[in-house]
C-alpha positions in Angstrom: 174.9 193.2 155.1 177.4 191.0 154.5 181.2 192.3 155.0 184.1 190.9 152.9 187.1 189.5 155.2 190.5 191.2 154.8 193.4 189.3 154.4 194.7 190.3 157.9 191.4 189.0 159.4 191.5 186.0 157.4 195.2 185.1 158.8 193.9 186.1 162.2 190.3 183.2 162.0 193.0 180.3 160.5 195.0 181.0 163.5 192.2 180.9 166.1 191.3 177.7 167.9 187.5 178.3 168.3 186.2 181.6 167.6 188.3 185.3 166.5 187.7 187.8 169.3 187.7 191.4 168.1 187.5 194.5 170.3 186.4 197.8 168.7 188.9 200.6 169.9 186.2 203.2 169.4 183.3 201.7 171.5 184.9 198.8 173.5 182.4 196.4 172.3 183.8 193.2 172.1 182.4 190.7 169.0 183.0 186.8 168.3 184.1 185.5 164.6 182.3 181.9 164.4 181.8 179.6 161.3 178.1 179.2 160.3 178.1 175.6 161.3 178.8 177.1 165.2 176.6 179.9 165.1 173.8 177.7 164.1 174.5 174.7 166.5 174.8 177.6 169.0 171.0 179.0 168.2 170.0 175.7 168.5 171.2 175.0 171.6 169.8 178.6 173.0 166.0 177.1 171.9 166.3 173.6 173.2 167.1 175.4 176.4 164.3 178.0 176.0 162.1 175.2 175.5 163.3 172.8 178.5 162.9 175.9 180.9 159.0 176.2 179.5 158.3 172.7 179.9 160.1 172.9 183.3 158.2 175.7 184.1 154.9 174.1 183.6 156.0 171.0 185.4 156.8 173.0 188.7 153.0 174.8 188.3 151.3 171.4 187.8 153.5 169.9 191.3 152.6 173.1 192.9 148.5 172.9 192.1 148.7 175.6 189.5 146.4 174.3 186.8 142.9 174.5 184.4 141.4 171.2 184.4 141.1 169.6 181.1 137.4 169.7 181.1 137.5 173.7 181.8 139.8 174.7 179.2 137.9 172.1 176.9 134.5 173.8 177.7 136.5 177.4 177.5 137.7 176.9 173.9 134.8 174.9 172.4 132.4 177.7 173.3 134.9 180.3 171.5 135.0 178.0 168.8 131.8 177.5 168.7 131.4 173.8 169.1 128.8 171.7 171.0 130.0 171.3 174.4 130.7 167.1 175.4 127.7 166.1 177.4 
């Protein structure tokens, strides 16, 4: 769904610096009013940081000992694949 602005809400976004807070009265939720070109760089900064907590994630198991060796997993997936193993 995509809501149309009201004037009042209009006047209220040119006047903010950043970003329109709005409270409901009825629930007390609280939302933010950003321009596309925010919200996006915003979910894009969420992922990179998703994805530099995984990769730091599997850094700290392979300095703590937590790992497959390479020929294991190889020898794991090539017999699901079923692909001659690498005498």
């Amino acid at each position: 769904m995509t809501a149309k602005l009201t004037v009042e809400l209009r006047q209220a976004i040119e006047q903010s610096a950043d970003a329109l807070r709005l409270e409901d009265e009825q629930s007390s939720a609280v939302y933010f009013v950003v321009d596309e070109n925010t919200h996006q760089r915003a979910m894009q900064a969420l992922r990179e940081k998703e994805d530099f907590e995984a990769i730091q994630a599997g850094i700290e198991d392979m300095e703590a000992g937590r790992v497959v060796p390479f020929e294991q997993i190889d020898a794991r997936i090539r017999a699901e694949l079923g692909l001659p193993s690498r005498s």
